[in-house]
N, C-alpha and C positions, 0 to 999 in steps of 0.2 A: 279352427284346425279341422280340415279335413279327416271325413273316417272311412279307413279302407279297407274294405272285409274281400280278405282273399278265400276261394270255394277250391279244397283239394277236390279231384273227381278222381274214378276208382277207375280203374282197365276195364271194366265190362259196366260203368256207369255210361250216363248221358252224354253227348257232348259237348265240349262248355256253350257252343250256340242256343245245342237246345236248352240246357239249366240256362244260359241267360234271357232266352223267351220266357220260362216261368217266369224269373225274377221281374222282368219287367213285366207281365201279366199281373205277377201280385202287385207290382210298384202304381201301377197303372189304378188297379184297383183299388189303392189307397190313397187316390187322387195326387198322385204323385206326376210330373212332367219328367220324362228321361231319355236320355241321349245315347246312344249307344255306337263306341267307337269297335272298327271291324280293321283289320290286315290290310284289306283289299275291297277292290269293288265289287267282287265274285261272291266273298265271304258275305258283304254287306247284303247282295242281291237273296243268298241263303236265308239269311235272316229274317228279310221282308216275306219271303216264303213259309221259313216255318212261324211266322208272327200270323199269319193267314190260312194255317193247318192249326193253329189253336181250336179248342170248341167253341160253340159260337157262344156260352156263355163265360165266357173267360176274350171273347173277341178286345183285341188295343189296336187302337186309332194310332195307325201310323206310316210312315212316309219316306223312303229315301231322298237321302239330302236333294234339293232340289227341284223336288215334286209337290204336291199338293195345295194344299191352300197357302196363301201367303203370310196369313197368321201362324202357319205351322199347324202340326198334328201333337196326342200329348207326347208320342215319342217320336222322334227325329233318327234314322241310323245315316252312319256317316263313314267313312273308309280314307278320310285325309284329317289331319287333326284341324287345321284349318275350317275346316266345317262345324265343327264342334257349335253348338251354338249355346247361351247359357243353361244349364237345366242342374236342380239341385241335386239330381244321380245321372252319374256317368255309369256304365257297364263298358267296361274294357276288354273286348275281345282281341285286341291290336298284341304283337311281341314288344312293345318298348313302356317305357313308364310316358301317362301321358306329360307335358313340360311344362303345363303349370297346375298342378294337381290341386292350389292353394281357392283356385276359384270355383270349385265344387263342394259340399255340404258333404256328398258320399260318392265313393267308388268302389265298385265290383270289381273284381279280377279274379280270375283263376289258376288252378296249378295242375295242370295234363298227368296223368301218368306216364306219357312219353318221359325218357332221362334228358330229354335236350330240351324241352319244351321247361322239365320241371326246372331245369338250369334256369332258364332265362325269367321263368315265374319267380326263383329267388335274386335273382339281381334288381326286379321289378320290386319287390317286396324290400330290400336295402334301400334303393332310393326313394322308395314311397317314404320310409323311417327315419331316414337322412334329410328328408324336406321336413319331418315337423308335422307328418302324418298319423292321425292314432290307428295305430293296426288292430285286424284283429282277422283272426284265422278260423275254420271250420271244416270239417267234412261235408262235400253235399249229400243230399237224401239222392238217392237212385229214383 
């Protein structure tokens, strides 16, 4: 059974791209492999950026879908779920629940302080619940 830790963010916190750079930063740094699904290719392309404004002792080896070595990087970003490739954390940056949540160990998601954004972060959070997912909720750190 999958475990999905949803991260509230505050109105003048981070934005979930950047908390999700940390998160894979420290995931990365716990020899962990992770994949991180994005909206868009724009948002993906963001990513790969602020993944590359980390400091360099905090630097993670990583690659948009399609690029780099054919072994992969240990993190992969990705903007179509079809990409997705197996990795035991997913980071969910995407508006939809990913469709089969069942073949990951962990997922990230987050909840905007936007009111529309926060909408669709709890309908995400029902079907994560609804598949058989163990939830679990927090505040990020700013």
């Amino acid at each position: 059974m999958p475990q999905v830790m949803f991260y509230q963010l505050a109105a003048t916190a981070k934005s979930a791209a950047e908390r999700a750079c940390e998160l894979v930063a420290d995931a990365y740094a716990n020899k962990q492999k992770v994949a991180v699904m994005c909206e868009t290719q724009s948002l993906a392309e963001d990513v790969d950026e602020l993944l590359w404004q980390l400091p360099a002792k905090r630097f993670v080896p990583h690659n948009l879908h399609g690029e780099g070595p054919p072994s992969g990087t240990p993190v992969v970003i990705c903007w179509e779920e079809s990409q997705l490739v197996r990795r035991p954390l997913v980071v969910n940056l995407g508006d939809t629940m990913l469709s089969n949540p069942q073949q990951y160990q962990r997922i990230i998601d987050f909840v905007p302080a936007d009111d529309a954004e926060k909408q669709a972060a709890r309908v995400r959070y029902k079907k994560y619940q609804q598949a058989g997912c163990n939830m679990q909720f927090t505040a990020a750190e700013d």
